[in-house]
Residue frames as a rotation matrix with the C-alpha (Angstrom) as fourth column:
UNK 1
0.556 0.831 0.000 0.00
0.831 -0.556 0.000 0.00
0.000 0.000 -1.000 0.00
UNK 2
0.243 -0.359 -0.901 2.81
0.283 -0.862 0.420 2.13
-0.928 -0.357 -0.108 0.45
UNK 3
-0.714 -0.673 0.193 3.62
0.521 -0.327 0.788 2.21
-0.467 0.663 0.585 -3.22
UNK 4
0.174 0.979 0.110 -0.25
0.978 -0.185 0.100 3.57
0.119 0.090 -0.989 -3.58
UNK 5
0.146 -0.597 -0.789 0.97
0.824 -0.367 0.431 6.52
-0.547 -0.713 0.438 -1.18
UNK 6
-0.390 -0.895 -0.216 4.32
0.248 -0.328 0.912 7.24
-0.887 0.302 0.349 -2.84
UNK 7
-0.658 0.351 0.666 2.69
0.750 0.234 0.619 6.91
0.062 0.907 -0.418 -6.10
UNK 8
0.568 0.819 -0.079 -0.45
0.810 -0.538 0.233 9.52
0.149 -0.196 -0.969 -4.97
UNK 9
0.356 -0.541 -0.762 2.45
0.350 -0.679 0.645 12.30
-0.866 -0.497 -0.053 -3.67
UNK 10
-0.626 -0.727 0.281 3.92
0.466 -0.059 0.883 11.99
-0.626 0.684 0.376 -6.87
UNK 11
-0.262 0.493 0.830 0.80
0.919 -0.135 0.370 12.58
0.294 0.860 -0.417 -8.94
UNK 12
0.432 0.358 -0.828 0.20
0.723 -0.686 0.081 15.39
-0.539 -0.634 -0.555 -6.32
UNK 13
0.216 -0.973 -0.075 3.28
0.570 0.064 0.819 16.97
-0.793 -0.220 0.568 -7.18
UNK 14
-0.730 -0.592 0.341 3.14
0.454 -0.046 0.890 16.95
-0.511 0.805 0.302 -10.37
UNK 15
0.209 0.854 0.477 -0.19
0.849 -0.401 0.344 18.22
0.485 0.333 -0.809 -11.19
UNK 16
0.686 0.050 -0.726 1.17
0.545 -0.696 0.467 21.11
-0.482 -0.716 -0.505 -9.01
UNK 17
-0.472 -0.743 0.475 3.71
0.542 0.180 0.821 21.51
-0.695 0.645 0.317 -11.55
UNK 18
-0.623 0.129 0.772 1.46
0.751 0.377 0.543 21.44
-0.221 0.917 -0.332 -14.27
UNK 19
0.541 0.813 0.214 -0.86
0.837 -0.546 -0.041 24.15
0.083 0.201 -0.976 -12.94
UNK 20
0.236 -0.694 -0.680 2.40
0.411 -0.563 0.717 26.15
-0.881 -0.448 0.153 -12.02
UNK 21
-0.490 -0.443 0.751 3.22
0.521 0.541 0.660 25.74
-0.699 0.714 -0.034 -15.65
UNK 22
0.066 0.931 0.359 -0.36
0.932 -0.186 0.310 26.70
0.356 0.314 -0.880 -17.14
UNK 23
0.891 0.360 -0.278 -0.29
0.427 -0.872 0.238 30.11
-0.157 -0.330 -0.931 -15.24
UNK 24
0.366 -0.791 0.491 3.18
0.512 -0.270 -0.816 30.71
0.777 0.549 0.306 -16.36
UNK 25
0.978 0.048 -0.202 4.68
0.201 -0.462 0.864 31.11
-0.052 -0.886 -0.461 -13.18
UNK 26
0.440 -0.882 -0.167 8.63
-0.897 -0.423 -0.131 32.29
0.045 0.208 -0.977 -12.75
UNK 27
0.577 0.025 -0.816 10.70
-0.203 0.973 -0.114 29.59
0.791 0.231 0.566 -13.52
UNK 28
-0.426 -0.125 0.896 12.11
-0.877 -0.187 -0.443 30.43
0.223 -0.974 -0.030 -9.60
UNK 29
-0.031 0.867 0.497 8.82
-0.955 0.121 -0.271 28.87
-0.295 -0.483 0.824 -8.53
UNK 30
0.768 0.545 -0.336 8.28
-0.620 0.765 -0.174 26.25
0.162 0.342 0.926 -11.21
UNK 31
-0.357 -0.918 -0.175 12.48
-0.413 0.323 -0.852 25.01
0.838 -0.232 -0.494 -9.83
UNK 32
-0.633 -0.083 0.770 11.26
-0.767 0.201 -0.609 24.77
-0.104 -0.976 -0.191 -6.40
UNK 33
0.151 0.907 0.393 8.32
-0.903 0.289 -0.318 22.63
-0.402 -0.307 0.863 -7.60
UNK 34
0.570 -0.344 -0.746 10.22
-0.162 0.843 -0.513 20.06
0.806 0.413 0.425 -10.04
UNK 35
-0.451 -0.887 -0.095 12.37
-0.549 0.360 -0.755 19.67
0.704 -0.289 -0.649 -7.20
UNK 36
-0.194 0.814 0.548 9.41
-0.911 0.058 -0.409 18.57
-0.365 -0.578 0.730 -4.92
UNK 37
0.322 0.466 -0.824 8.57
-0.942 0.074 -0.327 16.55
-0.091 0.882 0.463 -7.56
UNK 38
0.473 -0.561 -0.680 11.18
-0.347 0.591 -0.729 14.89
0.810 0.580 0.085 -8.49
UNK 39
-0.587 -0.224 0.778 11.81
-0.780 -0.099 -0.617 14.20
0.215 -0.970 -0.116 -4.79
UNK 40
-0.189 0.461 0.867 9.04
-0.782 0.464 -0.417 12.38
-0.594 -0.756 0.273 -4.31
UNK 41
0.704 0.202 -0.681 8.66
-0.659 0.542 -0.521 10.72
0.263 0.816 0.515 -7.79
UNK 42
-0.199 -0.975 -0.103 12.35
-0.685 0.213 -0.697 9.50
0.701 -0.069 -0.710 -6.72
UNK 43
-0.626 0.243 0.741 10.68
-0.638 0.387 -0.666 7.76
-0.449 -0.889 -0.088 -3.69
UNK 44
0.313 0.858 0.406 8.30
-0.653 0.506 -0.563 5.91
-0.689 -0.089 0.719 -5.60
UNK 45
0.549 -0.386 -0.742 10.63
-0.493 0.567 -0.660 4.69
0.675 0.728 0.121 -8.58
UNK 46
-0.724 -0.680 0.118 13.02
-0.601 0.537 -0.593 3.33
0.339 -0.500 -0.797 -5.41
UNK 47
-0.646 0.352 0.678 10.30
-0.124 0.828 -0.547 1.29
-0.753 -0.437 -0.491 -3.75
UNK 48
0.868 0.497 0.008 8.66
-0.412 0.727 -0.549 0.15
-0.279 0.473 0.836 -7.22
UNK 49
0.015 -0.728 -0.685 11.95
-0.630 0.525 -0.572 -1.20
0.776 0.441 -0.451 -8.22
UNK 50
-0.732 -0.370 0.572 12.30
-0.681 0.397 -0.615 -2.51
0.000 -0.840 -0.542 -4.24
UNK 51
-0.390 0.760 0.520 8.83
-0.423 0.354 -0.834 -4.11
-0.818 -0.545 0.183 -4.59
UNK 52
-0.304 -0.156 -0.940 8.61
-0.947 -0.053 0.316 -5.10
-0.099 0.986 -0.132 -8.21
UNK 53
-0.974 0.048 -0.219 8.78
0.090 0.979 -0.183 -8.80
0.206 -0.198 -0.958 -7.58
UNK 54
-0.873 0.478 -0.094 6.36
0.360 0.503 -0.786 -8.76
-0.329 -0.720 -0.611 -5.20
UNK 55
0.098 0.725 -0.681 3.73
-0.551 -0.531 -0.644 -6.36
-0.829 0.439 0.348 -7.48
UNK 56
0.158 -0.198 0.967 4.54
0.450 0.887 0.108 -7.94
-0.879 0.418 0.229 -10.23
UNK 57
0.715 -0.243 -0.655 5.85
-0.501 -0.832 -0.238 -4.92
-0.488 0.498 -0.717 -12.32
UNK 58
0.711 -0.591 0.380 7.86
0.703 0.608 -0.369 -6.40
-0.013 0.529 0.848 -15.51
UNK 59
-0.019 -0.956 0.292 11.39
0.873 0.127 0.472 -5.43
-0.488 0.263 0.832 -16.19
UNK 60
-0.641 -0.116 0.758 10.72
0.742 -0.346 0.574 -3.63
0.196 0.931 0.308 -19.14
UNK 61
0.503 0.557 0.661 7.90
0.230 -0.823 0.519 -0.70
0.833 -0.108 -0.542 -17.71
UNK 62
0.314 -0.693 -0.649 10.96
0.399 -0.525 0.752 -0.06
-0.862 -0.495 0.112 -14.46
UNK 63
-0.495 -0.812 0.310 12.86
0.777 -0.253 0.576 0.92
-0.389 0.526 0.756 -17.38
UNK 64
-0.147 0.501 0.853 10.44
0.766 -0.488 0.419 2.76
0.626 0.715 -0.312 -19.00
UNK 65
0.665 0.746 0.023 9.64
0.480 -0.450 0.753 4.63
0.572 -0.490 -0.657 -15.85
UNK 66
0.062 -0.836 -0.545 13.10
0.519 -0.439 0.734 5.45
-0.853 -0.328 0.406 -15.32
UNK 67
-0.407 0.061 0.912 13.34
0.799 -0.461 0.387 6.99
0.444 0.885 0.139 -19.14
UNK 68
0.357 0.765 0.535 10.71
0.687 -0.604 0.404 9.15
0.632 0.224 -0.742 -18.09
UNK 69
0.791 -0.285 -0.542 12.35
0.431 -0.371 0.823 10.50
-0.435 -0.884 -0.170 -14.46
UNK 70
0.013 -0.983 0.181 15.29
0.911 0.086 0.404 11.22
-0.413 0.160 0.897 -16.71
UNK 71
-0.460 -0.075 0.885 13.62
0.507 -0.840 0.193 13.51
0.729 0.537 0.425 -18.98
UNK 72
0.798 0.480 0.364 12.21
0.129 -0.726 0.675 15.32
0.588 -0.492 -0.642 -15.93
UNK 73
0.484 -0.610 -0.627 15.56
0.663 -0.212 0.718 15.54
-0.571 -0.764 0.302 -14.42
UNK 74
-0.430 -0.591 0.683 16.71
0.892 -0.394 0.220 17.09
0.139 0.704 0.697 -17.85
UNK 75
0.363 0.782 0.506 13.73
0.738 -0.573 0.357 19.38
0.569 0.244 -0.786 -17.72
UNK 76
0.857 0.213 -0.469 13.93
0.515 -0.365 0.776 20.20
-0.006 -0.906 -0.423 -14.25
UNK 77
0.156 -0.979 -0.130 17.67
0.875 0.075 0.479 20.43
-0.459 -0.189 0.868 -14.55
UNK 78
-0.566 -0.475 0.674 17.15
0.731 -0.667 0.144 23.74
0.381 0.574 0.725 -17.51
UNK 79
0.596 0.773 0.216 14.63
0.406 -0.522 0.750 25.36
0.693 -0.360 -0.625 -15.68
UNK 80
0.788 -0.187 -0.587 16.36
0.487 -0.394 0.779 25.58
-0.377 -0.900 -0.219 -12.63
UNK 81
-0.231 -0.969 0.091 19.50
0.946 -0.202 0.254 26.70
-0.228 0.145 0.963 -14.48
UNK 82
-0.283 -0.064 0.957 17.47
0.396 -0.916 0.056 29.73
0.873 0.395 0.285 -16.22
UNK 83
0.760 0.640 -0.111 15.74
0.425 -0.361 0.830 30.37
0.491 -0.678 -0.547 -12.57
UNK 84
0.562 -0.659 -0.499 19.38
0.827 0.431 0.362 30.59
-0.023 -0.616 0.787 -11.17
UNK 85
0.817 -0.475 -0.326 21.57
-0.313 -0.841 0.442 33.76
-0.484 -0.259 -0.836 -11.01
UNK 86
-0.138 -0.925 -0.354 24.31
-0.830 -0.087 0.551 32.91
-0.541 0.370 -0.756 -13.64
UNK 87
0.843 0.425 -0.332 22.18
-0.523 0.791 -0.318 29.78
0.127 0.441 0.888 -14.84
UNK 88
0.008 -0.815 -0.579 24.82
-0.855 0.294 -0.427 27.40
0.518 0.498 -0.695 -14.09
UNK 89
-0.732 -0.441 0.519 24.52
-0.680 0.508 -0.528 25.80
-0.030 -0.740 -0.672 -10.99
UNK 90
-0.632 0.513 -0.581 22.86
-0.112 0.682 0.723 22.19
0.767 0.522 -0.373 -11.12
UNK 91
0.164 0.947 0.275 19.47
-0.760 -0.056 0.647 21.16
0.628 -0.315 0.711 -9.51
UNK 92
0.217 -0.445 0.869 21.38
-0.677 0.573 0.462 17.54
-0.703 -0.689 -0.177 -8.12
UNK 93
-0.772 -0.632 0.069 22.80
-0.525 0.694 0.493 14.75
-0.360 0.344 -0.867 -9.61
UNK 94
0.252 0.946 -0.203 19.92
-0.964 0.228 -0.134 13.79
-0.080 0.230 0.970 -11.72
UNK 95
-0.762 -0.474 0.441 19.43
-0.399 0.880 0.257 9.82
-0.510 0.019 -0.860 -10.90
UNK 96
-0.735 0.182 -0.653 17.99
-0.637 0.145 0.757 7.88
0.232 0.973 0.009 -13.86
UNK 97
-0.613 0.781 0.120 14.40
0.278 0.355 -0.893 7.44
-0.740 -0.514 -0.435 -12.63
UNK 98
-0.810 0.442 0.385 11.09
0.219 -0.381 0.898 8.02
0.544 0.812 0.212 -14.27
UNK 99
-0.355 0.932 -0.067 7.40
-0.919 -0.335 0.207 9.03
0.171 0.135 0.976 -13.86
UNK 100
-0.785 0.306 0.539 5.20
-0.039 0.843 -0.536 6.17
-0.619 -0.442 -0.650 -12.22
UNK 101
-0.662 0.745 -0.084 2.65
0.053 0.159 0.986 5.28
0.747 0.648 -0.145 -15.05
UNK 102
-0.340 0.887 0.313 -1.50
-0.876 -0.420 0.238 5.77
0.342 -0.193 0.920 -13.94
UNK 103
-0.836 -0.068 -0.544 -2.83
0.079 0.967 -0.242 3.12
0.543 -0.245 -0.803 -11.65
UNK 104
-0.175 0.808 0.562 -5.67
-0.426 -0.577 0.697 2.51
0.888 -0.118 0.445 -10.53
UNK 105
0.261 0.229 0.938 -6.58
-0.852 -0.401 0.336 1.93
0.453 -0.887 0.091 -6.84
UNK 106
0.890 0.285 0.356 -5.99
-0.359 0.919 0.162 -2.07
-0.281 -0.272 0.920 -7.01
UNK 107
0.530 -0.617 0.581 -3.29
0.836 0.494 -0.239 -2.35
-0.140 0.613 0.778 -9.23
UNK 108
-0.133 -0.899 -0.418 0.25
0.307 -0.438 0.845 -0.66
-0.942 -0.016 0.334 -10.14
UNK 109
-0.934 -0.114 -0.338 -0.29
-0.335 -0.046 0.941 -1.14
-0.122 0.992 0.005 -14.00
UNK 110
0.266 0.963 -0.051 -3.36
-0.902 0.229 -0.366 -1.99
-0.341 0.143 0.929 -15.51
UNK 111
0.686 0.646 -0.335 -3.70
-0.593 0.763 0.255 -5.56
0.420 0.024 0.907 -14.73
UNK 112
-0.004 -0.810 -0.586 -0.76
0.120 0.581 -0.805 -6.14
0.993 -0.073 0.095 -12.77
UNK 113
0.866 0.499 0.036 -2.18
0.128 -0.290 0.948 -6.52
0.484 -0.816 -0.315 -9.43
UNK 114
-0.272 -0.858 0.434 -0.11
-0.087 -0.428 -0.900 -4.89
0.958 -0.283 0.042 -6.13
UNK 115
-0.020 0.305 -0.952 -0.48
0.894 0.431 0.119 -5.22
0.447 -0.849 -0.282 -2.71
């Protein structure tokens, strides 16, 4: 159930993003929120990989779901540079995670039940 949770924070997150985004906020702001983000998104790609087995999450959608965390560390990673005073300094060591695909309340993946 915790990967339910982790997996809810993340979508939080990111939909906080997204309306940040939509209203064209400073990209200050929209830094502080990909880091949020990607904070917690980071928590949920570590305990679906930790729990994987036991959800039964194939091989091949971790990977995919790391892809995705990447290009939001890239994202996140030019934003924060233009938000930055001298644009230079990095957001963190972007680790090669992704975006938890949409699940619904029973299941991780559609049809791959989860505890």
């Amino acid at each position: 159930m915790q990967l339910m949770a982790n997996r809810d924070e993340t979508q939080r997150h990111g939909q906080a993003l997204s309306a940040a985004g939509q209203k064209k906020a400073p990209p200050e702001e929209i830094c502080k929120l990909f880091k949020v983000f990607l904070a917690a998104e980071t928590t949920m790609v570590n305990g679906l990989e930790e729990h994987s087995g036991t959800c039964g999450v194939p091989a091949e959608v971790v990977r995919q779901v790391k892809t995705q965390h990447a290009k939001a560390s890239r994202m996140a990673e030019q934003v924060c540079m233009v938000a930055t005073p001298g644009g230079s300094r990095r957001l963190y060591a972007p680790p090669l995670y992704a975006p938890v695909p949409q699940c619904t309340e029973k299941t991780l993946m559609p049809g791959v039940p989860c505890v």
